[in-house]
mmCIF file as Biopython writes it, N, C-alpha, C and O atoms, coordinates in Angstrom:
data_model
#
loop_
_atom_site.group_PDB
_atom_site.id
_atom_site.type_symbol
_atom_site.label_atom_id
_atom_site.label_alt_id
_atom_site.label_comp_id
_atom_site.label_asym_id
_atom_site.label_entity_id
_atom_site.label_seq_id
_atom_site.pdbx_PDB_ins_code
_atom_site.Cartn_x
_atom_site.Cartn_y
_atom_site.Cartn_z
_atom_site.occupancy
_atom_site.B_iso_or_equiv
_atom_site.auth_seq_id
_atom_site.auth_asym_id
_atom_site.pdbx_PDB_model_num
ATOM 1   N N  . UNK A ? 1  ? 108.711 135.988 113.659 1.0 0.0 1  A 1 
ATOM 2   C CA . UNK A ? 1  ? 109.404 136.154 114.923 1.0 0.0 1  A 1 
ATOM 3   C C  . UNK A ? 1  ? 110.109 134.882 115.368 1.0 0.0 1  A 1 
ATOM 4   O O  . UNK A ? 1  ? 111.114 134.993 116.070 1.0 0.0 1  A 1 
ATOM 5   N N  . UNK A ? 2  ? 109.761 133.955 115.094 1.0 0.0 2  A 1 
ATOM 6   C CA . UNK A ? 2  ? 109.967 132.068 115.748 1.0 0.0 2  A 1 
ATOM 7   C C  . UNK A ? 2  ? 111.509 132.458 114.754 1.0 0.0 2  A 1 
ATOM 8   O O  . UNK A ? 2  ? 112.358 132.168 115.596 1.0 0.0 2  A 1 
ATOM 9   N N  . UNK A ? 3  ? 112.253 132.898 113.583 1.0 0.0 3  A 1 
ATOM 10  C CA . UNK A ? 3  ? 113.562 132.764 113.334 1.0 0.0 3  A 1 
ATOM 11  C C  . UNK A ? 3  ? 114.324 133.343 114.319 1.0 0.0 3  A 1 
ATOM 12  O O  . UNK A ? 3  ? 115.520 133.429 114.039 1.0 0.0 3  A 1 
ATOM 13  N N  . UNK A ? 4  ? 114.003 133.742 115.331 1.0 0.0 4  A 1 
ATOM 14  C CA . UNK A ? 4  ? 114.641 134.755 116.229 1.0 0.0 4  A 1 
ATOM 15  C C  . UNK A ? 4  ? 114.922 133.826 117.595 1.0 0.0 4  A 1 
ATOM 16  O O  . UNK A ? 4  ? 115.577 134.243 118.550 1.0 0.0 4  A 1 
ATOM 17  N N  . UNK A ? 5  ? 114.403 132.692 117.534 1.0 0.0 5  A 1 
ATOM 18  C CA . UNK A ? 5  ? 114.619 131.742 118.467 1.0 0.0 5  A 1 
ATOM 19  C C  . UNK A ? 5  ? 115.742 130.339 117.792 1.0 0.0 5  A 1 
ATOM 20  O O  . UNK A ? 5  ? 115.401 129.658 116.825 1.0 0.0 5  A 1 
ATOM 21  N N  . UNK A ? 6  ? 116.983 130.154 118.494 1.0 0.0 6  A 1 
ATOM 22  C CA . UNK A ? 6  ? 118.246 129.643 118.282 1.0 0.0 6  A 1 
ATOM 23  C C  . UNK A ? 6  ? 117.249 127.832 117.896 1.0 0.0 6  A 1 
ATOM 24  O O  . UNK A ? 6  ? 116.207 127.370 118.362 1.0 0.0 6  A 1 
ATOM 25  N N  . UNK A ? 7  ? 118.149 127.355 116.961 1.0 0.0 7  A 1 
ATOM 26  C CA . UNK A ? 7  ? 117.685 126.168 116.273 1.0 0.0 7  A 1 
ATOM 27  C C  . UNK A ? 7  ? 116.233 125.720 115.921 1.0 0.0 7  A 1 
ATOM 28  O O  . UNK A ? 7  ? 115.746 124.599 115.774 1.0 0.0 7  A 1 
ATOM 29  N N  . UNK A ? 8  ? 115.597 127.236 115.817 1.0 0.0 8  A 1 
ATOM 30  C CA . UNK A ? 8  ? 113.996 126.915 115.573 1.0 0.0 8  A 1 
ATOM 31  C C  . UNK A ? 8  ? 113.931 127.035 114.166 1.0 0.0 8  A 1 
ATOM 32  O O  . UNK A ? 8  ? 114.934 127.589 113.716 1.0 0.0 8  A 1 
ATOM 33  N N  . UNK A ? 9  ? 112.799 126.589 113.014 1.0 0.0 9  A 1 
ATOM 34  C CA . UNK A ? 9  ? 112.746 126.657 112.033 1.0 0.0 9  A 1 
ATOM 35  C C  . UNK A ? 9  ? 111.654 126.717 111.662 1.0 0.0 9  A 1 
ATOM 36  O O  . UNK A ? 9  ? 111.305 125.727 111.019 1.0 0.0 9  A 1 
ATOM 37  N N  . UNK A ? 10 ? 110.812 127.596 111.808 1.0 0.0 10 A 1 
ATOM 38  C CA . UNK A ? 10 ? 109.216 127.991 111.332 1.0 0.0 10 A 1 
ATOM 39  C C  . UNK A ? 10 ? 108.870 127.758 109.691 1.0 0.0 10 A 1 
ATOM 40  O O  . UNK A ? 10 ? 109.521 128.345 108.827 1.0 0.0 10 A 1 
ATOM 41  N N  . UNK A ? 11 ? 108.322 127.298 109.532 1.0 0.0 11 A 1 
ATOM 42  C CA . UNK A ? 11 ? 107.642 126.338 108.264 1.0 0.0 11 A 1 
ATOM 43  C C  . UNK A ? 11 ? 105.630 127.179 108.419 1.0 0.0 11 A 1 
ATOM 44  O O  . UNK A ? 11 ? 104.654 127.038 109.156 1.0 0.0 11 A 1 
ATOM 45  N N  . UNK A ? 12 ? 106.026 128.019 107.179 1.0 0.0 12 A 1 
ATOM 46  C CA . UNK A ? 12 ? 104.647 128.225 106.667 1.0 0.0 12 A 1 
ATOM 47  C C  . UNK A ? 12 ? 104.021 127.568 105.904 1.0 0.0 12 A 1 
ATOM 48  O O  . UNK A ? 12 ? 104.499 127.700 104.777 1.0 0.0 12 A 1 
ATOM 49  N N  . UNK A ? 13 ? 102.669 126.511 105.930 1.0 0.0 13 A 1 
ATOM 50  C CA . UNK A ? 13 ? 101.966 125.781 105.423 1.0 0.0 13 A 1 
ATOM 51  C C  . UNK A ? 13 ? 100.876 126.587 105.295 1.0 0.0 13 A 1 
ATOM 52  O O  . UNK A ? 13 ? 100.601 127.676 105.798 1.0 0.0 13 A 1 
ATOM 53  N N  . UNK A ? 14 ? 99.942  125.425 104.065 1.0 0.0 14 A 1 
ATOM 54  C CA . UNK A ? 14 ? 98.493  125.471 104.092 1.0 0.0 14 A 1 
ATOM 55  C C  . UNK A ? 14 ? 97.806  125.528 105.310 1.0 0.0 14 A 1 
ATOM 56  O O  . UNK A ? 14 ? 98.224  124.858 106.255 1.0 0.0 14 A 1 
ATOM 57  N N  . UNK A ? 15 ? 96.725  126.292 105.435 1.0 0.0 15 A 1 
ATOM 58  C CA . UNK A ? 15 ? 96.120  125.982 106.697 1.0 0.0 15 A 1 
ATOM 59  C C  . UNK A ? 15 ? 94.839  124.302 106.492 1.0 0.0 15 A 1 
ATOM 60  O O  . UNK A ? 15 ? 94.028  124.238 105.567 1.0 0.0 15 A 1 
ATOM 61  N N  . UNK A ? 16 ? 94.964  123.394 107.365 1.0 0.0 16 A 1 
ATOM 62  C CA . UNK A ? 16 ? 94.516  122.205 107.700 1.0 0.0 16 A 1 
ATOM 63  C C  . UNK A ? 16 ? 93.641  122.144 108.975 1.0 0.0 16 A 1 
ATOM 64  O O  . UNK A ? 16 ? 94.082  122.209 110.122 1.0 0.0 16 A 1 
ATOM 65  N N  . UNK A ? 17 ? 92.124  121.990 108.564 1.0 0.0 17 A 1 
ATOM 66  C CA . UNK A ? 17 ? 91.487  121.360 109.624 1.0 0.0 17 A 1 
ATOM 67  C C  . UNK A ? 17 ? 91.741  120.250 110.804 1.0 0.0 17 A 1 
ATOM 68  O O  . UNK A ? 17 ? 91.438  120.152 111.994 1.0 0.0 17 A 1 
ATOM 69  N N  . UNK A ? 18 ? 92.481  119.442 109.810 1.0 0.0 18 A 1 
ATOM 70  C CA . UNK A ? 18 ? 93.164  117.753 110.478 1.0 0.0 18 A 1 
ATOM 71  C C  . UNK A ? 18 ? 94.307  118.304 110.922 1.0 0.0 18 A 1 
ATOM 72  O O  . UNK A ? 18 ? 95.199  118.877 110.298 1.0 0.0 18 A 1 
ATOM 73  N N  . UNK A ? 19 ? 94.151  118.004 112.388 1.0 0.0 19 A 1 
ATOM 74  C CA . UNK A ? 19 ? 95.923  117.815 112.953 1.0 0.0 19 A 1 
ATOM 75  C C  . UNK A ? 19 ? 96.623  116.481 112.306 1.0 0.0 19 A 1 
ATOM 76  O O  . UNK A ? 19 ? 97.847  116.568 112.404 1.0 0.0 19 A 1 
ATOM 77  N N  . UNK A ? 20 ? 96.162  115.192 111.631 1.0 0.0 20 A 1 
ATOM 78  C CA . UNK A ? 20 ? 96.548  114.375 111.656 1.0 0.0 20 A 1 
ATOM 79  C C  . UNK A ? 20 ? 97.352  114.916 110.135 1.0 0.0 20 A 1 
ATOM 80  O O  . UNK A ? 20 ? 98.529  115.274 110.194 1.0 0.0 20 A 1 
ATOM 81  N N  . UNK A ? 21 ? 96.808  114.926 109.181 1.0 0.0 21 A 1 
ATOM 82  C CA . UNK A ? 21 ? 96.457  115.461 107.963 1.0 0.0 21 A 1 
ATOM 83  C C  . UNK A ? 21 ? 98.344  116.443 107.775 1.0 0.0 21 A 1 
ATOM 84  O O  . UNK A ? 21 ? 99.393  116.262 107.158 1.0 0.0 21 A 1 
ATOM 85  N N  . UNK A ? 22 ? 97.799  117.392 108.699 1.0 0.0 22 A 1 
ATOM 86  C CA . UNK A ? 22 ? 98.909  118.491 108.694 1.0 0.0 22 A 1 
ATOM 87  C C  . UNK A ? 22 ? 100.342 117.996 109.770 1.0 0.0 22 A 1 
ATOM 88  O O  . UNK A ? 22 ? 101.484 118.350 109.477 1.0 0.0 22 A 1 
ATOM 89  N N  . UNK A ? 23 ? 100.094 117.310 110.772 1.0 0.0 23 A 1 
ATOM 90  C CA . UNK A ? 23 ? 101.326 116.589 110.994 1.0 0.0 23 A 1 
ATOM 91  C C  . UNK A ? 23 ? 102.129 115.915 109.641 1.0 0.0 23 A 1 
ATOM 92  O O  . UNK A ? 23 ? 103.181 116.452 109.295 1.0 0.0 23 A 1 
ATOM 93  N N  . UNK A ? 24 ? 101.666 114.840 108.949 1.0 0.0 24 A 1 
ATOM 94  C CA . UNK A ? 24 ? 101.980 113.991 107.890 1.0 0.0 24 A 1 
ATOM 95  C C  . UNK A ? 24 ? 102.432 114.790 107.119 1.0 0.0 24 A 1 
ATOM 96  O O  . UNK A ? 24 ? 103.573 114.627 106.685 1.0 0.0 24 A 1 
ATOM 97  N N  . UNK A ? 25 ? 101.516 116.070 106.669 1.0 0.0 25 A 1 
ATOM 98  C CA . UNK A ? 25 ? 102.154 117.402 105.607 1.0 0.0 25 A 1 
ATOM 99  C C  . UNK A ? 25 ? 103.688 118.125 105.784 1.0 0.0 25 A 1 
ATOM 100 O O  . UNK A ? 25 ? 104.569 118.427 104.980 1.0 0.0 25 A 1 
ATOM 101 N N  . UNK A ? 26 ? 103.537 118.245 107.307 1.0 0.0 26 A 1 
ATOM 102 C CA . UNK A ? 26 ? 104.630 119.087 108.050 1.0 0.0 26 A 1 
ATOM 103 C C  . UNK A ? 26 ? 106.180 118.030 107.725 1.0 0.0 26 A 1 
ATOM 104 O O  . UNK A ? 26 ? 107.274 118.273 107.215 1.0 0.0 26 A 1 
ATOM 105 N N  . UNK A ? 27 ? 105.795 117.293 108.089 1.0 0.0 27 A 1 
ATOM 106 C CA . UNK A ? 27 ? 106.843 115.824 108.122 1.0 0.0 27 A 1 
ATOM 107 C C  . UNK A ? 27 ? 107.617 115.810 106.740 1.0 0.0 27 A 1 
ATOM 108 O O  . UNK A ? 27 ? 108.818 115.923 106.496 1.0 0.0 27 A 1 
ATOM 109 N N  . UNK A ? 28 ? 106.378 115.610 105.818 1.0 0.0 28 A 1 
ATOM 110 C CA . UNK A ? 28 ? 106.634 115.488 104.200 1.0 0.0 28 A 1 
ATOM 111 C C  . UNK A ? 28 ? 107.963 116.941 104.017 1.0 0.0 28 A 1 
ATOM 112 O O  . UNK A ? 28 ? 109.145 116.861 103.686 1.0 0.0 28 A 1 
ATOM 113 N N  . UNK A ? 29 ? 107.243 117.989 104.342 1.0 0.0 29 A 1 
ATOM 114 C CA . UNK A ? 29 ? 108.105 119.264 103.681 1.0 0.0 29 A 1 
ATOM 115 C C  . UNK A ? 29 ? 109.583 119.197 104.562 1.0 0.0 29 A 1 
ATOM 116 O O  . UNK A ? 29 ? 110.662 119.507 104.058 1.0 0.0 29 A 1 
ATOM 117 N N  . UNK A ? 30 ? 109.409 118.726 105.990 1.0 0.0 30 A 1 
ATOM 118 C CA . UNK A ? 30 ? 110.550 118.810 106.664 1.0 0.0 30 A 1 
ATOM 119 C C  . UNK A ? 30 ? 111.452 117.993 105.742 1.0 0.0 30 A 1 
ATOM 120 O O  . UNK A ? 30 ? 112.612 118.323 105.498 1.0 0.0 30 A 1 
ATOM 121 N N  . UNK A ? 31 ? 110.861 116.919 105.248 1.0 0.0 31 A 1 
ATOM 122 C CA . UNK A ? 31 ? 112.031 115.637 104.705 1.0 0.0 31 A 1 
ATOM 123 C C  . UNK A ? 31 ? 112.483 116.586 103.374 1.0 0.0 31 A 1 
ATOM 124 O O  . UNK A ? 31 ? 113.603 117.096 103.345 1.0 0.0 31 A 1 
ATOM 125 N N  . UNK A ? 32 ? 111.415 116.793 102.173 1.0 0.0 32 A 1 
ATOM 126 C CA . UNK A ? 32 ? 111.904 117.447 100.983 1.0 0.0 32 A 1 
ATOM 127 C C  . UNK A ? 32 ? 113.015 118.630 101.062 1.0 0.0 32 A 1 
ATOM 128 O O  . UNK A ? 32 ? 113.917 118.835 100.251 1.0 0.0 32 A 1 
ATOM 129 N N  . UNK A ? 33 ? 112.720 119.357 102.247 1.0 0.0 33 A 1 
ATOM 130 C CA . UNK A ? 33 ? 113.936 120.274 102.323 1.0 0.0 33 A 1 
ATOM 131 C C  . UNK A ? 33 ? 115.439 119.913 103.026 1.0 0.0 33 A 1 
ATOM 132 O O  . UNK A ? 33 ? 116.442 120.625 103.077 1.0 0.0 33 A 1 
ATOM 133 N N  . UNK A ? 34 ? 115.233 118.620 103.517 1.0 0.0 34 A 1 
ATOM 134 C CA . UNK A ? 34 ? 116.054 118.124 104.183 1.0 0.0 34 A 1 
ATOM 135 C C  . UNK A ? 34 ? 116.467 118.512 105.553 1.0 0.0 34 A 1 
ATOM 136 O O  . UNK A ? 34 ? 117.544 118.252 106.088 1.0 0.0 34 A 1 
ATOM 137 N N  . UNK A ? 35 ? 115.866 118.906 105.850 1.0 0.0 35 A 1 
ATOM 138 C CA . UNK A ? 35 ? 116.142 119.551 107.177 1.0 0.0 35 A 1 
ATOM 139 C C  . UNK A ? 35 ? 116.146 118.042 108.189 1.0 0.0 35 A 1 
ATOM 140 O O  . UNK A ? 35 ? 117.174 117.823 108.829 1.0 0.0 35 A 1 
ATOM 141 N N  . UNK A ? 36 ? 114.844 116.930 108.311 1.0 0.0 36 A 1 
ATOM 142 C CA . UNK A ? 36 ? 114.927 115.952 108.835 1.0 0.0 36 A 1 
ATOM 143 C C  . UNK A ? 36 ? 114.731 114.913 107.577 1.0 0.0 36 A 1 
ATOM 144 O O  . UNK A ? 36 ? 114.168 114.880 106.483 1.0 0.0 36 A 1 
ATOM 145 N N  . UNK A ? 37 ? 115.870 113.764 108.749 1.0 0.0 37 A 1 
ATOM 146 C CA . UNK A ? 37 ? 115.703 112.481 107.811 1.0 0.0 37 A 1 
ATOM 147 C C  . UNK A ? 37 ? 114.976 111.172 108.672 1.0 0.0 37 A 1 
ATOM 148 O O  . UNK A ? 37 ? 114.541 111.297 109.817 1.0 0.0 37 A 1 
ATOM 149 N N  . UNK A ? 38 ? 114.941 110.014 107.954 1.0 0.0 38 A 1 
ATOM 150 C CA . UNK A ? 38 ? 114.271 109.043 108.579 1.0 0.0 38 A 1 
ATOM 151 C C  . UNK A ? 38 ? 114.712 108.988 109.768 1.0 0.0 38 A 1 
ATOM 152 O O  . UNK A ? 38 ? 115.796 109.559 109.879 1.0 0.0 38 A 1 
ATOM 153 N N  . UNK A ? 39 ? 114.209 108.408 110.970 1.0 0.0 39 A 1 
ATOM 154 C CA . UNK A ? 39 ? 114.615 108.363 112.201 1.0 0.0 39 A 1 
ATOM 155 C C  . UNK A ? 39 ? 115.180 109.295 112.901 1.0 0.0 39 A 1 
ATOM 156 O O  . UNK A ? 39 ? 115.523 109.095 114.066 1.0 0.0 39 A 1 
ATOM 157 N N  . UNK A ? 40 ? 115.396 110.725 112.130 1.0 0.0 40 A 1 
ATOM 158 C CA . UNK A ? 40 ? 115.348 111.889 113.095 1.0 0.0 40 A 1 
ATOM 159 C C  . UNK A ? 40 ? 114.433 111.819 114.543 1.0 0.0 40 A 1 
ATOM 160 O O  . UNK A ? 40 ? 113.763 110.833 114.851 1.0 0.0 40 A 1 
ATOM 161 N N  . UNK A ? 41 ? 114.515 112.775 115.176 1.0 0.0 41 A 1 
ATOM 162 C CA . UNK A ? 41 ? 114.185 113.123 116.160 1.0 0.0 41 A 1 
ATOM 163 C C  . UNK A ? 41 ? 113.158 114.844 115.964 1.0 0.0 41 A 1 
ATOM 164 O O  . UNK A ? 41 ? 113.773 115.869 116.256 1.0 0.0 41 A 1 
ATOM 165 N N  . UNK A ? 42 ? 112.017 114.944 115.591 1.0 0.0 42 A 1 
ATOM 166 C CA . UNK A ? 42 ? 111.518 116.413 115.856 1.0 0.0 42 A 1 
ATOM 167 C C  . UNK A ? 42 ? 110.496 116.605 116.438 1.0 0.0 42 A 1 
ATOM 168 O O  . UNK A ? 42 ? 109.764 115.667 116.752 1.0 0.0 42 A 1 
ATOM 169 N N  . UNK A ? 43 ? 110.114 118.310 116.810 1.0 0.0 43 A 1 
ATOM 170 C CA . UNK A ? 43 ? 109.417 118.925 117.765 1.0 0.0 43 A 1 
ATOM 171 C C  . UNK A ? 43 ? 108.570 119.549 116.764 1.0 0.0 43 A 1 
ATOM 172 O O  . UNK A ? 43 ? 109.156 120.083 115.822 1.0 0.0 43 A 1 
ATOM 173 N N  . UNK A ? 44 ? 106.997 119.590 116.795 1.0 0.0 44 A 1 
ATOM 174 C CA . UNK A ? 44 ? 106.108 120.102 116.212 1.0 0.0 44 A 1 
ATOM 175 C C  . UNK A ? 44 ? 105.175 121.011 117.247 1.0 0.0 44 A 1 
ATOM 176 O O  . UNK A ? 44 ? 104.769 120.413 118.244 1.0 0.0 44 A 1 
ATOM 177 N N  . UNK A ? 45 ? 104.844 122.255 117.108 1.0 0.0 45 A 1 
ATOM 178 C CA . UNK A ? 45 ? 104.113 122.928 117.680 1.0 0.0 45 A 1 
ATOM 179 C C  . UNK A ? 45 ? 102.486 123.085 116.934 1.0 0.0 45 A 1 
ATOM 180 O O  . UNK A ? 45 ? 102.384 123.242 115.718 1.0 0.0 45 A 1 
ATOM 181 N N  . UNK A ? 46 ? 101.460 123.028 117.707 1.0 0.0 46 A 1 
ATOM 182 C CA . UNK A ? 46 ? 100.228 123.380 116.996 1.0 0.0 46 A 1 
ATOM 183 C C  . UNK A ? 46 ? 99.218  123.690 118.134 1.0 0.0 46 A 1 
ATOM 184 O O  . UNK A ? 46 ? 99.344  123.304 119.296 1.0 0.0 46 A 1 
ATOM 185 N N  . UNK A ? 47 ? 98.513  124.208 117.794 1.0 0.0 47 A 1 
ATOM 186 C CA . UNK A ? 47 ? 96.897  125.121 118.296 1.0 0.0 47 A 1 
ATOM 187 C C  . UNK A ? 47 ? 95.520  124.391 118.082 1.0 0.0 47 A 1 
ATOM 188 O O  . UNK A ? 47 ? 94.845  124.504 117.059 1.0 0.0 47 A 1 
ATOM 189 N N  . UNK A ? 48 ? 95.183  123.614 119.195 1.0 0.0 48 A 1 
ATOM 190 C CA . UNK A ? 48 ? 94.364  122.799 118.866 1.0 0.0 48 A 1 
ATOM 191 C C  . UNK A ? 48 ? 92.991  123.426 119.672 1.0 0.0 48 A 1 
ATOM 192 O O  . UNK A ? 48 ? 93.180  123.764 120.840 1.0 0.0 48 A 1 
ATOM 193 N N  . UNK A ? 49 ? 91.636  123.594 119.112 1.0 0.0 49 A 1 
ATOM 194 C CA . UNK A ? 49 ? 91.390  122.750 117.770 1.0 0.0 49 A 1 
ATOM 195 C C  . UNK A ? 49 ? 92.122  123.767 116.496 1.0 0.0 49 A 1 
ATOM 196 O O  . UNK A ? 49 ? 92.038  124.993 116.433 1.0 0.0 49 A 1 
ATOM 197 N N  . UNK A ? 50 ? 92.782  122.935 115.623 1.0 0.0 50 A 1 
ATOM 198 C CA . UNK A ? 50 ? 93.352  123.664 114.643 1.0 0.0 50 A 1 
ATOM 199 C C  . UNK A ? 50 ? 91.974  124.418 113.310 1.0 0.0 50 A 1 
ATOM 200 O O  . UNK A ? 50 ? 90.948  123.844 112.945 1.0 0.0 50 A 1 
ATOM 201 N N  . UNK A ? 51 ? 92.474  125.815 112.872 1.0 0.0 51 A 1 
ATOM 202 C CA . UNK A ? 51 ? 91.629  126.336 112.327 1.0 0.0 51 A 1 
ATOM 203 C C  . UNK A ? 51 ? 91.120  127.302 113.344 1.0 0.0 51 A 1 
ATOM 204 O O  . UNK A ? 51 ? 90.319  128.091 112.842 1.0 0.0 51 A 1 
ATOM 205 N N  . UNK A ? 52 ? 91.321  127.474 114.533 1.0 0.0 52 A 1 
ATOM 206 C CA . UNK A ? 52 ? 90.338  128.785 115.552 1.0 0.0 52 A 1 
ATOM 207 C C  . UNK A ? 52 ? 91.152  129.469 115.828 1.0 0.0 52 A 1 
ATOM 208 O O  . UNK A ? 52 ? 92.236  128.956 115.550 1.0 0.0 52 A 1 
ATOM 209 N N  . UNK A ? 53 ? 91.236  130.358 116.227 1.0 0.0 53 A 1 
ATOM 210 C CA . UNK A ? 53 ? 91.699  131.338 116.880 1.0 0.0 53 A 1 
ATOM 211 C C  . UNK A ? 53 ? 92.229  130.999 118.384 1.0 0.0 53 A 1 
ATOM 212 O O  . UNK A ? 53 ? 91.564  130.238 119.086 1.0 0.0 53 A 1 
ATOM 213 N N  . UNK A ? 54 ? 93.612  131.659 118.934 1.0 0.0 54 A 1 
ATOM 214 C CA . UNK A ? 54 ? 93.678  131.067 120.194 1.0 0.0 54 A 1 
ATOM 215 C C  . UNK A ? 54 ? 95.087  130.865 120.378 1.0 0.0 54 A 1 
ATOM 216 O O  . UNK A ? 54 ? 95.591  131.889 119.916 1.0 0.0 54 A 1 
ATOM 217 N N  . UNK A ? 55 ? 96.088  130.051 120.833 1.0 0.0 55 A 1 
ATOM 218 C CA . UNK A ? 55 ? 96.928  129.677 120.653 1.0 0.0 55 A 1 
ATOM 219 C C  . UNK A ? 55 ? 97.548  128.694 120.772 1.0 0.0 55 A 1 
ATOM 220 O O  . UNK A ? 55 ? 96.866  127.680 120.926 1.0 0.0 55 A 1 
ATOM 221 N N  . UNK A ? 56 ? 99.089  128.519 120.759 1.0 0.0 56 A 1 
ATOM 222 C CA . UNK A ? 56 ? 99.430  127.080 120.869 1.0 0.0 56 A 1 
ATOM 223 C C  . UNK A ? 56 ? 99.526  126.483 121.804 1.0 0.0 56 A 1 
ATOM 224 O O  . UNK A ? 56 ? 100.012 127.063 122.774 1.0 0.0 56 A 1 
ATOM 225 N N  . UNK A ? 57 ? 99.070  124.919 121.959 1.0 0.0 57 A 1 
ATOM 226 C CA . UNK A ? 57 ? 98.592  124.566 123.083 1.0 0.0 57 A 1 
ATOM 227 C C  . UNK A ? 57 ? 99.113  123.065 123.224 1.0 0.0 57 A 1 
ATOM 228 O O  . UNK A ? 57 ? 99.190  122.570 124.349 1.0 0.0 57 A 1 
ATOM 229 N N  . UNK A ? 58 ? 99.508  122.260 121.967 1.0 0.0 58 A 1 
ATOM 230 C CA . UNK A ? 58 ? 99.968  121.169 121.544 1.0 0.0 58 A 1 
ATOM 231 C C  . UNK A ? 58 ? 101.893 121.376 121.652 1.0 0.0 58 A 1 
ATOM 232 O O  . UNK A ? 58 ? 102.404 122.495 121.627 1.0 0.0 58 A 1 
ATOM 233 N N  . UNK A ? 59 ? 102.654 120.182 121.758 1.0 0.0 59 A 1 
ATOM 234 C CA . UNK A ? 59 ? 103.430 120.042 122.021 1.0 0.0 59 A 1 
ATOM 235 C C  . UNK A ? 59 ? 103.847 118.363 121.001 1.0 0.0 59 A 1 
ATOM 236 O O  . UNK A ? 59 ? 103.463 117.291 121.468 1.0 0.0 59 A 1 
ATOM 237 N N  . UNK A ? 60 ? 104.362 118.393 120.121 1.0 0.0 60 A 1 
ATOM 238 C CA . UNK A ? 60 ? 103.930 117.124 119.521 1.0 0.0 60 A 1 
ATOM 239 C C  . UNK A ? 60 ? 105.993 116.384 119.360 1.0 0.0 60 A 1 
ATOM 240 O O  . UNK A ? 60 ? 107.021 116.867 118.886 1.0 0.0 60 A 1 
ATOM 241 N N  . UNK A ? 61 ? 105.713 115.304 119.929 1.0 0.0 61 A 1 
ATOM 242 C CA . UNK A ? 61 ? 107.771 115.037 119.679 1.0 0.0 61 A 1 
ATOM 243 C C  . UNK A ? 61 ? 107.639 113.785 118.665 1.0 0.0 61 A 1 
ATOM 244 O O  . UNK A ? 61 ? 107.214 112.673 118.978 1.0 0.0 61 A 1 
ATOM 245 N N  . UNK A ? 62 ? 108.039 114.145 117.527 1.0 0.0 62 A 1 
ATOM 246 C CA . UNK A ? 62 ? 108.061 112.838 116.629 1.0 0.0 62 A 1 
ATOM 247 C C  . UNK A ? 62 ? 109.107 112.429 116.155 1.0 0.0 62 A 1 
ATOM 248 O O  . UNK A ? 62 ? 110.184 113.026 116.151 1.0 0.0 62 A 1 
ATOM 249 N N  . UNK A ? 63 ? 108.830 111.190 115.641 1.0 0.0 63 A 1 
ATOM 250 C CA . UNK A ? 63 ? 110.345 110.610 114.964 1.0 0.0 63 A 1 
ATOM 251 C C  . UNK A ? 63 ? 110.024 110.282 113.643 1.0 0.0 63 A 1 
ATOM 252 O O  . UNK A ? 63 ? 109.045 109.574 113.408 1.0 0.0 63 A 1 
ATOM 253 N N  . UNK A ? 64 ? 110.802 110.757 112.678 1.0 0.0 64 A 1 
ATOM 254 C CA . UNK A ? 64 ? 110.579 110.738 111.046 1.0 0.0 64 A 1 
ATOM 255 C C  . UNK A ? 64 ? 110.172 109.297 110.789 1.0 0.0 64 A 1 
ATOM 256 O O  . UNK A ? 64 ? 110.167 108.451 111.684 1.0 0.0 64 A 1 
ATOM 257 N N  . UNK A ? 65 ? 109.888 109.093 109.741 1.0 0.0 65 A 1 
ATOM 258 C CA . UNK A ? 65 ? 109.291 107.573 109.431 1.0 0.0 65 A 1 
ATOM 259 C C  . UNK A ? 65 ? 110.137 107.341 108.062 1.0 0.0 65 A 1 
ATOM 260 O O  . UNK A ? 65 ? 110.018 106.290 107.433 1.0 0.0 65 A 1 
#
């Protein structure tokens, strides 16, 4: 459903206990597909504690490394 929202780009991963873990993961695949580059600017969504049931609750704004 998230392709249905204008400049969003939903990325299916492994599921990850570590938010830290799966940020760094998320980052990695964003760069390989090119979508972001170093010093981009992006928006990460997640459901913390990650792994439960529930929803999203995190709001994460990062800048590529």
């Amino acid at each position: 459903r998230m392709t249905l929202y204008r400049n969003v780009r939903p990325l299916l991963m492994e599921a990850s206990a570590d938010r830290d873990t799966a940020l760094a993961e998320a980052e990695d695949q964003l760069k390989k597909r090119g979508i972001v580059h170093s010093g981009d600017v992006y928006a990460i969504t997640v459901g913390e504690p990650m792994g439960q049931p529930g929803g999203t609750n995190t709001l994460k704004i990062c800048r590529a490394g």
